[in-house]
C-alpha positions as CSV (number, residue, x, y, z in Angstrom):
1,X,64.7,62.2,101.3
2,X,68.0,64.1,100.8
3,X,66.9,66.4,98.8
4,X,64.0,67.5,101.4
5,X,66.8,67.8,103.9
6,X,68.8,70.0,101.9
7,X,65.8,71.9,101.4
8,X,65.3,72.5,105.3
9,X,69.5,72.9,105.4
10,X,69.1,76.0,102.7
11,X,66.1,77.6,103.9
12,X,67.4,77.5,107.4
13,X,70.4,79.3,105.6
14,X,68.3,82.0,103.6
15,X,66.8,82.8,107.0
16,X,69.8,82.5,109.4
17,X,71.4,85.5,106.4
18,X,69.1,88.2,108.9
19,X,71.7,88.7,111.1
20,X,74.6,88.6,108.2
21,X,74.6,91.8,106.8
22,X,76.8,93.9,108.1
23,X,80.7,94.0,107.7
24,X,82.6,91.2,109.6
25,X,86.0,93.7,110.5
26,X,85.9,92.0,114.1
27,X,87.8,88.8,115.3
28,X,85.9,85.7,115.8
29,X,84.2,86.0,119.0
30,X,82.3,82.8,119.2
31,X,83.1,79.3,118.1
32,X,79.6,78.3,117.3
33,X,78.6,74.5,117.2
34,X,81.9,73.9,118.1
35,X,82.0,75.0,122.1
36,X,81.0,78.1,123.9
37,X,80.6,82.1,122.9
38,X,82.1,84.9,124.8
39,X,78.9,86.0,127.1
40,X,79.1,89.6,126.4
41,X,75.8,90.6,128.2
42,X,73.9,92.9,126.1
43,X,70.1,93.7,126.7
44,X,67.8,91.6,125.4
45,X,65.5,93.5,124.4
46,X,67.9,95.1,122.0
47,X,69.6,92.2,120.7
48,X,65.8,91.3,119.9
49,X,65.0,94.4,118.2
50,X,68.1,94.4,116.0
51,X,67.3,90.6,115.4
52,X,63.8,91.4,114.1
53,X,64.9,94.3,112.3
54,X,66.8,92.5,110.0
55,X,64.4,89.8,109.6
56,X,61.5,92.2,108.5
57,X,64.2,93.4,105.6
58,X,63.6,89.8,103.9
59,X,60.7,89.9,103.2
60,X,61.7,91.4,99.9
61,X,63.1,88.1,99.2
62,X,59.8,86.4,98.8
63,X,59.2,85.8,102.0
64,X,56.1,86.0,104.4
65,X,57.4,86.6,108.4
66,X,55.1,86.2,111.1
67,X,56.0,86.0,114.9
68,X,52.9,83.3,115.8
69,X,54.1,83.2,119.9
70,X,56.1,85.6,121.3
71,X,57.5,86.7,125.1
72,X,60.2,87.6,126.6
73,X,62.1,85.2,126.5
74,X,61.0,83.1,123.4
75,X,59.5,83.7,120.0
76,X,58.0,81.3,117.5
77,X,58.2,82.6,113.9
78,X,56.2,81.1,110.9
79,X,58.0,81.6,107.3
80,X,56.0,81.1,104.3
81,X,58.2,81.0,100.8
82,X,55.3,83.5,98.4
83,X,58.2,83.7,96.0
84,X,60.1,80.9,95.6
85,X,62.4,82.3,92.7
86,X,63.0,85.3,94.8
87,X,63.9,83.3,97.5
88,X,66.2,81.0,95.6
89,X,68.0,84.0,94.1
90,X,68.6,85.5,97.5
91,X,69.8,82.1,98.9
92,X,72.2,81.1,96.0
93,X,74.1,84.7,97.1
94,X,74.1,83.7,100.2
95,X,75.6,80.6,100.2
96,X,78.2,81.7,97.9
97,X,77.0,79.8,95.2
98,X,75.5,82.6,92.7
99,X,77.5,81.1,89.7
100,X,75.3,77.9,90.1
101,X,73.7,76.4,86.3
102,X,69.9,76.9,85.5
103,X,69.0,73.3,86.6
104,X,71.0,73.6,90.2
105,X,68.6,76.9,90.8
106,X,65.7,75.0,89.3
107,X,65.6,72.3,91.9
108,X,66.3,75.2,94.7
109,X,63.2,76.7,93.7
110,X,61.1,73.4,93.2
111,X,62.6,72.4,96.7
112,X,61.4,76.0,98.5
113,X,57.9,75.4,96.6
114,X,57.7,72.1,97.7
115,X,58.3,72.4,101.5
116,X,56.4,75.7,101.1
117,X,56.6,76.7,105.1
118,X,59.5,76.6,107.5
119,X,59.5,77.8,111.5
120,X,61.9,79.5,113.7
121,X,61.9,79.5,117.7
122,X,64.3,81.8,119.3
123,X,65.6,81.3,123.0
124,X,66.3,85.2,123.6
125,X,68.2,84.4,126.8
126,X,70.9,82.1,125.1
127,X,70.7,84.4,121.8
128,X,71.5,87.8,124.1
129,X,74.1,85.5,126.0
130,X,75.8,84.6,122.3
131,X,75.4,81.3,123.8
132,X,75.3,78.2,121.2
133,X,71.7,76.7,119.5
134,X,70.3,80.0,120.2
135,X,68.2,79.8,117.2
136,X,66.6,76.7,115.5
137,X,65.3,76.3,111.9
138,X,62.9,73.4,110.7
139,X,60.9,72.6,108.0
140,X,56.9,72.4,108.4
141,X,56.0,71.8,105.0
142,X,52.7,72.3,103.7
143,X,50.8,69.5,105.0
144,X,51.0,67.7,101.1
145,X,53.7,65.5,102.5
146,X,53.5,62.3,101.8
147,X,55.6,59.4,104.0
148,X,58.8,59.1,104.7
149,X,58.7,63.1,104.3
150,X,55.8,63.7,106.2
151,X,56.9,62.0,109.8
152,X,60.0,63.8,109.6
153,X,58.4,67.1,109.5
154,X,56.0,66.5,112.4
155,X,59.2,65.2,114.4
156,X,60.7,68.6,113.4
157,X,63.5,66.7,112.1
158,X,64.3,68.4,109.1
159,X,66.6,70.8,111.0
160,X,69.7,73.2,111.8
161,X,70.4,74.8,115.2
162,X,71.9,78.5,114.5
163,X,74.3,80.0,117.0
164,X,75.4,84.2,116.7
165,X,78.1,86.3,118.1
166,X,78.0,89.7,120.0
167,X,77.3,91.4,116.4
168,X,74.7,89.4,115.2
169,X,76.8,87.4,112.9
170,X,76.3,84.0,112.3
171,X,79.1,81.7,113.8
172,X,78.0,78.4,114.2
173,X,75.4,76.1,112.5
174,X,74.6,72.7,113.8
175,X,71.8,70.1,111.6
176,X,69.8,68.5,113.7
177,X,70.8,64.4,114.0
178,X,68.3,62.4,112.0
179,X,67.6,59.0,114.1
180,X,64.2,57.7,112.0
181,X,62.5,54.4,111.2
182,X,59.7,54.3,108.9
183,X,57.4,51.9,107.3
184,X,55.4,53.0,104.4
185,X,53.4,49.5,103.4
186,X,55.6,47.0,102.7
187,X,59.1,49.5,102.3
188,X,61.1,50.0,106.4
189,X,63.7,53.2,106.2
190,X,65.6,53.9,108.9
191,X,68.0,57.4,108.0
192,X,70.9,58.2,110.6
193,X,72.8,61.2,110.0
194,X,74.6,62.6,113.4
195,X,77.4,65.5,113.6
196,X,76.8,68.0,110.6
197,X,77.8,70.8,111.4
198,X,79.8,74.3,110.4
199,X,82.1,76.9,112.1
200,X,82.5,80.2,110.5
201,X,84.5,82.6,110.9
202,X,82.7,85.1,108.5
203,X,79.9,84.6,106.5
204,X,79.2,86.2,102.9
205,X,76.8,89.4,102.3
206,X,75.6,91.1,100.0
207,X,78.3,93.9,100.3
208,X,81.3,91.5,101.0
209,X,81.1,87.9,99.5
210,X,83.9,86.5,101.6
211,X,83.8,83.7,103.6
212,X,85.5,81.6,106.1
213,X,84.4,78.3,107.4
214,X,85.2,74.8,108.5
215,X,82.1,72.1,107.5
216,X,81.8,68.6,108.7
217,X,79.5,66.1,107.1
218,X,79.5,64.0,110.0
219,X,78.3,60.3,109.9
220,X,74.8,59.6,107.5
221,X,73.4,56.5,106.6
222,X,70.6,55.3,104.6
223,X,68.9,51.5,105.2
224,X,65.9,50.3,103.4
225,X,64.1,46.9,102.7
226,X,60.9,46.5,100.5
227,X,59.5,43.2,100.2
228,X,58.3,42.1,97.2
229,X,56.0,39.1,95.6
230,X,58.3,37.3,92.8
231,X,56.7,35.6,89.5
232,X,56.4,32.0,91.5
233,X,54.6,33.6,94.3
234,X,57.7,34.2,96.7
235,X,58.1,36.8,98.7
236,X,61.6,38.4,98.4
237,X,63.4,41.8,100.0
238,X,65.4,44.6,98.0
239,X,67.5,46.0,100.3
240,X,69.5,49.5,99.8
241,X,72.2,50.9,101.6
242,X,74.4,53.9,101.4
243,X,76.7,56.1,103.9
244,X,79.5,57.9,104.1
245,X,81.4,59.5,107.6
246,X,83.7,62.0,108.5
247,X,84.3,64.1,105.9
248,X,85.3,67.8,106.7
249,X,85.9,71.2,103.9
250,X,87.3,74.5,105.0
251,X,86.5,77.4,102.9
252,X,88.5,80.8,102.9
253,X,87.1,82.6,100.1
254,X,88.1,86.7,99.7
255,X,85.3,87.3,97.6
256,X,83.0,84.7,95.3
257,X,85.5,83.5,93.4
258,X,89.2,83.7,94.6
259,X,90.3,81.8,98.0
260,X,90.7,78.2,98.3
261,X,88.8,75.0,99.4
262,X,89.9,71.8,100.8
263,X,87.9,69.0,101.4
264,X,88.4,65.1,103.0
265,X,86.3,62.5,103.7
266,X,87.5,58.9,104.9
267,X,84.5,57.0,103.3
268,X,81.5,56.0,101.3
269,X,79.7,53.4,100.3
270,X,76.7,52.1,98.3
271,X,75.1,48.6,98.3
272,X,72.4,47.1,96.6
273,X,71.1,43.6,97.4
274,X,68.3,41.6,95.9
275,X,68.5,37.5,96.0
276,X,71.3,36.5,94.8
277,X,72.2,39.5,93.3
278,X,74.6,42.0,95.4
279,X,76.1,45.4,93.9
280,X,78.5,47.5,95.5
281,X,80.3,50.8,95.2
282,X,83.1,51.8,97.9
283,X,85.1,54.7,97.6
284,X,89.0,54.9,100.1
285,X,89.8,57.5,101.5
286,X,89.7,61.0,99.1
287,X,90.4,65.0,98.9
288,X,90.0,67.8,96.9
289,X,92.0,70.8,96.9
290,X,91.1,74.3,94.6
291,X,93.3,77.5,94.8
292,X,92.3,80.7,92.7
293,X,94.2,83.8,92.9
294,X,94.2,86.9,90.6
295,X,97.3,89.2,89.4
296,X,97.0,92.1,86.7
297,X,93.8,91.2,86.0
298,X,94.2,87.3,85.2
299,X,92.9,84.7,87.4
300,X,94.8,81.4,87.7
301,X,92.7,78.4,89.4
302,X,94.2,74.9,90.7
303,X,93.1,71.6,91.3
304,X,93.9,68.5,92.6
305,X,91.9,65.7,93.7
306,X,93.2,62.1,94.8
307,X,90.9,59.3,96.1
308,X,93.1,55.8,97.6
309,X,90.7,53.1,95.7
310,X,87.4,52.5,94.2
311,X,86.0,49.6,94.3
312,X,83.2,47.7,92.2
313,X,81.2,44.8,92.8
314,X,78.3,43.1,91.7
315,X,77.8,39.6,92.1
316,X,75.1,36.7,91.4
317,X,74.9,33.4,90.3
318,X,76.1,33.6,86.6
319,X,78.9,36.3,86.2
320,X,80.4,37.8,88.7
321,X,82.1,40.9,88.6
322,X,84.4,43.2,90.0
323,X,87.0,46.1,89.6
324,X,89.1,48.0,91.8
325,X,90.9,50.9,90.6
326,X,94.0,52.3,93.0
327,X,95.6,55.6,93.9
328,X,93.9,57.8,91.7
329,X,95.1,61.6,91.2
330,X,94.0,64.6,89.0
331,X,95.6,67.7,88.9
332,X,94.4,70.9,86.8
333,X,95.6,74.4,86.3
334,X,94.0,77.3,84.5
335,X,95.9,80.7,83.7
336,X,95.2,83.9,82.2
337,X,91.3,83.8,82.8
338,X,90.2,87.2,82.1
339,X,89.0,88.4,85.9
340,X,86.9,90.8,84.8
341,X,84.8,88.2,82.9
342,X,84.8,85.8,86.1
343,X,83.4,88.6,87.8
344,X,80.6,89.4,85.3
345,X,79.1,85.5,85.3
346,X,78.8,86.0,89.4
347,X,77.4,89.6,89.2
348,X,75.0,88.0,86.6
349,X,74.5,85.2,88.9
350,X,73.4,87.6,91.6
351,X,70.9,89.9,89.9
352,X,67.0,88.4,88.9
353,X,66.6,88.4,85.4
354,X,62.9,89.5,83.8
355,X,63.4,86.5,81.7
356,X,65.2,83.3,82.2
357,X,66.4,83.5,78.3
358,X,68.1,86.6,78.9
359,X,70.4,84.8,81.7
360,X,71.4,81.8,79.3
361,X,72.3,84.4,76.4
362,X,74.2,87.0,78.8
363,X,75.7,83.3,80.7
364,X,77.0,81.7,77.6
365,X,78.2,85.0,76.2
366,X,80.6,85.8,78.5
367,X,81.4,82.2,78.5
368,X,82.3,82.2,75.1
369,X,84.1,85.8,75.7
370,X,86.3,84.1,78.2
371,X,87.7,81.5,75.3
372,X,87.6,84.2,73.0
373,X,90.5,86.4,75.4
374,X,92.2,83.6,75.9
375,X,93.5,80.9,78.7
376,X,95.4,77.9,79.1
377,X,94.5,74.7,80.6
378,X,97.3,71.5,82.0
379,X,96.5,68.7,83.4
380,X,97.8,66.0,85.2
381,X,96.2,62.7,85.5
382,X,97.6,59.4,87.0
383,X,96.2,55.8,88.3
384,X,98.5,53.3,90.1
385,X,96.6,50.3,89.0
386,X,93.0,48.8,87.7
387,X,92.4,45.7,88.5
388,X,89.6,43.1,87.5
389,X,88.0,39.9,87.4
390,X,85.0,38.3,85.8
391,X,83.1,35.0,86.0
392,X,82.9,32.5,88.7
393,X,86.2,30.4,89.9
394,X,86.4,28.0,86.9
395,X,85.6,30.5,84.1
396,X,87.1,33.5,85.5
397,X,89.4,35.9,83.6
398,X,91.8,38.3,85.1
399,X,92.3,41.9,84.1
400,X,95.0,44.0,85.4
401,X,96.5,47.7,84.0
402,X,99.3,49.3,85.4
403,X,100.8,52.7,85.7
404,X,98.6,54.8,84.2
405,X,99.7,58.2,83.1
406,X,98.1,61.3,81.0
407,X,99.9,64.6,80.6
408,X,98.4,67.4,78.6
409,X,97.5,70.9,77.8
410,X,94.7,72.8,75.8
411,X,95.1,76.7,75.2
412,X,92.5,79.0,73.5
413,X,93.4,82.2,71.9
414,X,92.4,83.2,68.1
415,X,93.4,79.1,67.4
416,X,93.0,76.2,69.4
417,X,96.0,74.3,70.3
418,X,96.2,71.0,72.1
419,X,98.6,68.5,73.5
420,X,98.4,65.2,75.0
421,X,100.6,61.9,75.7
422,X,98.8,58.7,77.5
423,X,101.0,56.1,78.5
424,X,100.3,52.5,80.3
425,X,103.1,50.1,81.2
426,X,101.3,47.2,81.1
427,X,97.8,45.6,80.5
428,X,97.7,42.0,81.2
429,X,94.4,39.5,80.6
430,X,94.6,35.9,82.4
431,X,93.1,32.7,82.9
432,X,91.9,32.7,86.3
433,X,92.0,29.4,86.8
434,X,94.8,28.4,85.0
435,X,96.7,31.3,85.5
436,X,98.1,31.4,81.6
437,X,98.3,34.9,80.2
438,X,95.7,35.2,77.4
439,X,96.9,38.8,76.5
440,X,99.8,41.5,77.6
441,X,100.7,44.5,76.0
442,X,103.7,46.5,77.6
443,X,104.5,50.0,77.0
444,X,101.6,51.8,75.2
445,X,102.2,55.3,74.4
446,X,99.6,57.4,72.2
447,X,100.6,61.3,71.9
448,X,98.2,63.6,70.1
449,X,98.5,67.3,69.1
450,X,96.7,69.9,67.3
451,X,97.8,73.1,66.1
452,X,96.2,76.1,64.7
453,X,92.6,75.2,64.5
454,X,90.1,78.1,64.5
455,X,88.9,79.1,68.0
456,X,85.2,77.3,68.2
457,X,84.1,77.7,71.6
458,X,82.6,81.1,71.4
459,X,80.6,80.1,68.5
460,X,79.6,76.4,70.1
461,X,78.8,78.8,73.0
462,X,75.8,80.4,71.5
463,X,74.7,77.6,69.8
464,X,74.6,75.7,73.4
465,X,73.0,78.9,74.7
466,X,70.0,78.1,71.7
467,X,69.2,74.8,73.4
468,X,69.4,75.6,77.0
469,X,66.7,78.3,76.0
470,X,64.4,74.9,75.1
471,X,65.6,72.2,77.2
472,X,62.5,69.7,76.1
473,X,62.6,70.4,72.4
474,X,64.2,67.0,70.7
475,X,66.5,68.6,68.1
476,X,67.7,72.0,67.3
477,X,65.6,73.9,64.3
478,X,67.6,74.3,60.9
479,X,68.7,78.0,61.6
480,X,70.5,76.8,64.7
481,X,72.4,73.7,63.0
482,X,73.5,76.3,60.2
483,X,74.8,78.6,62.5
484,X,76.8,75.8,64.0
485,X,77.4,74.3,60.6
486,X,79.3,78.1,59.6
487,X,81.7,77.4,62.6
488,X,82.3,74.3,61.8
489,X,83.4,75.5,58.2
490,X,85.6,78.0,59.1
491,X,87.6,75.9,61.2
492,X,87.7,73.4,58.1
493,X,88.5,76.7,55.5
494,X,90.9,78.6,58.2
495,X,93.2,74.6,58.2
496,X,95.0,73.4,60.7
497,X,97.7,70.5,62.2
498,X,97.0,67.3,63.6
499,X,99.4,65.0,64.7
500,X,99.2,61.3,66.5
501,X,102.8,60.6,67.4
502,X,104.0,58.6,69.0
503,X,101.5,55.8,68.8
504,X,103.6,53.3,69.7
505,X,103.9,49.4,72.2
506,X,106.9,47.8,73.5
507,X,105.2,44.1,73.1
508,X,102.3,42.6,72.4
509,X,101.0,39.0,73.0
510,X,97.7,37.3,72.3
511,X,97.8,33.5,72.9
512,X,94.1,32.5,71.2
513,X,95.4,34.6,67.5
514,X,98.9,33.2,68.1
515,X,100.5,36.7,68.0
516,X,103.8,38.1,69.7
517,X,105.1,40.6,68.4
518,X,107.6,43.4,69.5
519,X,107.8,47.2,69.3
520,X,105.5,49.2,67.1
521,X,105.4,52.8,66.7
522,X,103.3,54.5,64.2
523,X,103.7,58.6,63.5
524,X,101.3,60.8,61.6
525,X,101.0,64.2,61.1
526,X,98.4,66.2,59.3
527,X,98.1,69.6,58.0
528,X,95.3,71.1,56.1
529,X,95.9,74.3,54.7
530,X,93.7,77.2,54.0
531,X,91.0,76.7,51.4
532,X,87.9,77.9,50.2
533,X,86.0,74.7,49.9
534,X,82.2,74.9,50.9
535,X,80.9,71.5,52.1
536,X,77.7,71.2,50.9
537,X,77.8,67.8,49.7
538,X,79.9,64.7,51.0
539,X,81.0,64.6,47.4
540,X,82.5,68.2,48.3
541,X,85.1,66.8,50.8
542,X,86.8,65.7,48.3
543,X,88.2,69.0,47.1
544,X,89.7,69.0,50.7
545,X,91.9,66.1,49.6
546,X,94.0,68.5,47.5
547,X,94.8,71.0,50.9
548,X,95.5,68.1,52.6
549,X,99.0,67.3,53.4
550,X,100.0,63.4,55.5
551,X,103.3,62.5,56.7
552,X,103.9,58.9,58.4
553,X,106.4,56.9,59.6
554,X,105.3,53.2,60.2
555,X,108.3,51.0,61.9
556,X,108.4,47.5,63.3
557,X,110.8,44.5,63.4
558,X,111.3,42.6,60.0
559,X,110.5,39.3,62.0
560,X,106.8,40.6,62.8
561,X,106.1,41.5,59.3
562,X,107.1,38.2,58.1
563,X,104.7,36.5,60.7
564,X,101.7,39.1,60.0
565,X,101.9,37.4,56.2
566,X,100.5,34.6,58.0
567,X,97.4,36.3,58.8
568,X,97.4,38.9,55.8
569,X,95.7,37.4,52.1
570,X,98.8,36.3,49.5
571,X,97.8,39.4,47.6
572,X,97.8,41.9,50.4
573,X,101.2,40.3,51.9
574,X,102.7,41.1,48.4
575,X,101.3,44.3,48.1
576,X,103.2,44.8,51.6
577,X,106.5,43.5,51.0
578,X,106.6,45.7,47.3
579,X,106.5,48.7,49.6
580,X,108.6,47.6,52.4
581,X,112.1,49.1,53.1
582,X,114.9,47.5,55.7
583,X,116.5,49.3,58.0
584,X,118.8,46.5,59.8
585,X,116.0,44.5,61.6
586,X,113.3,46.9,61.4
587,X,110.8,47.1,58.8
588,X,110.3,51.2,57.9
589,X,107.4,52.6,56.1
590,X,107.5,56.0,55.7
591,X,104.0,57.7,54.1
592,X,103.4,60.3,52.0
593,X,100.0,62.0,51.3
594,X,100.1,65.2,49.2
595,X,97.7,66.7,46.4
596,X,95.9,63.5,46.5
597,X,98.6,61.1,45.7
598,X,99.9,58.6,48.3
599,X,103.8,57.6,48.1
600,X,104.7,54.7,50.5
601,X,108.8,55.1,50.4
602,X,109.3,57.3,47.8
603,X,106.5,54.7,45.5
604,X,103.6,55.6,44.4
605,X,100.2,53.6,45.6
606,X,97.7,53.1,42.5
């Protein structure tokens, strides 16, 4: 259902393009859905034969144009999609969206070929007047249609409402509300969706890709029941519900790629309901927010997205369940992105290819160019709270995390170098009934960093591009895993760093095991240096272990090593303390890995 809507949405798009091609150097004139146009008068008949003119020029597009009642003052148009790739190609460009994967314009062409026919009635008077719902778009399908689909499409439902300034330019687009109930057997639907709508201030060409507009979602919902005959003969309902309402984006782009987007919406919701059995997903209030500018060549892009809470529910008669997670936020930056390269995937996103092969190869190769010249990634990541519960009343246990936080940063040159630190404050399990704690753990910090490695993504690039090539074979052929397989070993031959530090917790308590212990930190860090090892065997990894370097530093209170003997075989416990050095209260073990020999404070491990 939603995908035959945005169908009827896109080809109303692709066809509303006719009177977008020209430069947009004047002011906003109209405010289309919005309110009222300036009523310039012009002639109708011209404004008619500059509309028609530019509707004839797409029919290149795949496109099959026929004016099936026409007068004065109104025209009915029948479109016919003859070449639904063509036509997808020409409306990915014109929604702005040319740098969209192989699957997104796969299921644009399958929707154009599946709706096959679309009509357009034009009210010349309003349309010469610049006057609002000048022009409307529907979908007519082609008569294959099968139900809830095919009652739309009689009720012309499946719809946008177009509205043009004094040039021609499209400045308004309002979808048609949606206020259906059908019954197919034993399945009701009833579909509301009521306000969708866009103002735009300039629309993208061919010759100039930027755009300007403010898009509302409006209110949509989705009801429906299907009864159903149970094992014992009973007849039961499935019910499924989903809708969202008020969201709003506003687009200033200056070309394809750089400009900035920022999007809201208040709400949304999914439910499913059978029985006993109740699932449900709400999402708070959220936004998203993307900025990308360009300077001497380099592109930097920013991100942030934030959503209030998410909630989870599913309930039924043996364990119920549910999580909510809290305050949410993501932020991401990207610097030094070669422009030139950003620029090459759209213009390659623009222009047919004989083959699709040839697009995946030419895709993933300037893919893999762009981490080949370089750029940095940070990112930001934070959530408030996740809380939990599952069971029923007098079984129920209690999960609640707090203050969760993770900083990082990934940059690509010739190496590969990464950094991260994750940190909770605290993660709690209780008895929901009694209210005893079960398990806490305060003050988890686990840093990781990696230094040096040898650049894979370029390589991992055209390997990925071998697969996209046949996306239903079950495994990649032999010549494809050893050209993976030669990345793979010259990040293991050109060596690099890995570190884990800290890894460390402030407490820990676990009341079934009988465990409280205190602070913990554990440190490692790894190097690997250059070698000529070639792994053809797992017995061959072992002449890695004499490139391989290990530093560690393992510290804890002297109290909690004394109670881990409880817990630890006599044998292993002694083999501990041998090894174990005192630093006051603290336990220290500091580790030693180096030409294959392990020291564990200066001793050496048989």
């Amino acid at each position: 259902m939603q995908k035959s809507l945005f169908a009827a949405v896109a080809a109303a798009i692709l066809v509303l393009s006719v009177a977008g091609c020209g430069k947009d150097t004047d002011k906003m004139h109209a405010t289309g859905a919005a309110g009222s146009t300036e009523a310039k008068q012009i002639d109708v008949a011209t404004r008619k034969k500059a509309f028609e003119a530019k509707l004839a020029a797409w029919e290149q597009y795949g496109l099959d144009i026929n004016a099936t009642a026409n007068s004065k003052e109104k025209t009915h148009y029948l479109i016919e999609v003859k070449d639904a790739q063509q036509s997808a190609q020409a409306l990915l460009i014109w929604l702005n969206a040319g740098n969209t994967t192989a699957r997104d314009r796969k299921t644009t062409v399958k929707l154009l070929e599946n709706l096959k026919r679309f009509a357009m009635d034009v009210d010349w008077m309003k349309y010469a007047k610049n006057q609002p719902k000048s022009v409307f778009v529907y979908a007519v399908g082609s008569d294959k249609e099968k139900e809830p689909i095919k009652s739309l499409l009689q009720k012309q439902a499946l719809g946008i409402y177009l509205s043009y300034d004094n040039n021609d330019r499209l400045r308004g687009l309002d979808v048609k509300d949606i206020d259906s109930t059908i019954t197919v057997g034993t399945k009701t639907t009833k579909v509301l969706l009521t306000g969708m709508k866009a103002v735009i201030s300039k629309m993208p060409t061919k010759q100039d890709t930027a755009s300007k507009m403010h898009l509302e979602s409006g209110t949509f919902s989705y009801v429906s029941n299907s009864n159903y005959t149970t094992d014992n003969n009973k007849t039961a309902v499935k019910t499924l519900r989903f809708s969202y309402a008020n969201g709003s984006c506003d687009v200033d782009k200056s070309n394809s790629y750089l400009g900035t987007i920022a999007c809201h919406f208040p709400s949304f919701s999914f439910e499913e309901e059978e029985g006993s059995t109740r699932t449900m997903v709400e999402l708070g209030e959220w936004g998203l927010k993307t900025a990308s500018t360009a300077k001497a060549g380099k592109m930097q892009s920013i991100g942030t997205f934030g959503i209030d809470t998410i909630k989870v529910t599913h309930a039924d008669d043996d364990n119920p369940v549910s999580v909510t997670l809290n305050d949410l936020k993501f932020d991401v930056s990207a610097t030094g992105i070669d422009e030139s390269l950003i620029k090459a995937l759209y213009v390659l996103a623009s222009t047919p290819q004989k083959e699709s092969n040839q697009s995946i190869d030419k895709t993933m190769k300037i893919v893999g160019d762009m981490f080949s010249h370089g750029f940095t990634i940070d990112y930001l990541a934070s959530i408030a709270s996740i809380e939990g519960r599952a069971g029923d009343a007098a079984k129920s246990k209690v999960f609640k995390a707090e203050a969760i936080h993770e900083k990082g940063r990934a940059s690509f040159t010739d190496t590969y170098e990464f950094k991260d630190l994750t940190t909770i404050k605290s993660v709690t399990v209780t008895d929901g009934a009694k209210g005893s704690t079960l398990f806490a753990l305060k003050e988890l910090k686990f840093g990781t960093k990696i230094s040096k490695l040898y650049n894979f993504m370029p390589g991992f690039m055209t390997f990925s591009a071998a697969l996209a090539k046949h996306p239903g074979r079950p495994e990649p052929t032999e010549k494809e895993i050893k050209k993976l397989s030669m990345v793979g070993m010259r990040m293991v031959n050109n060596g690099f760093s890995l570190a884990y530090s800290p890894l460390s917790i402030e407490a820990i308590k676990i009341a079934e095991a009988k465990v409280d212990y205190g602070s913990m930190q554990l440190d490692l860090d790894a190097t690997l240096a250059k070698n000529s090892v070639k792994l053809s065997s797992p017995m061959s990894v072992m002449q890695l272990l004499g490139f391989l370097q290990v530093d560690g530093k393992l510290t804890l209170h002297k109290a909690d090593l004394e109670q881990m003997s409880n817990s630890f075989p006599p044998q292993v416990m002694a083999m501990v303390m041998l090894y174990a050095k005192y630093e006051g209260d603290q336990a220290v073990f500091v580790l030693k890995f180096e030409k294959g020999h392990l020291l564990v404070n200066d001793k050496p491990v048989m």
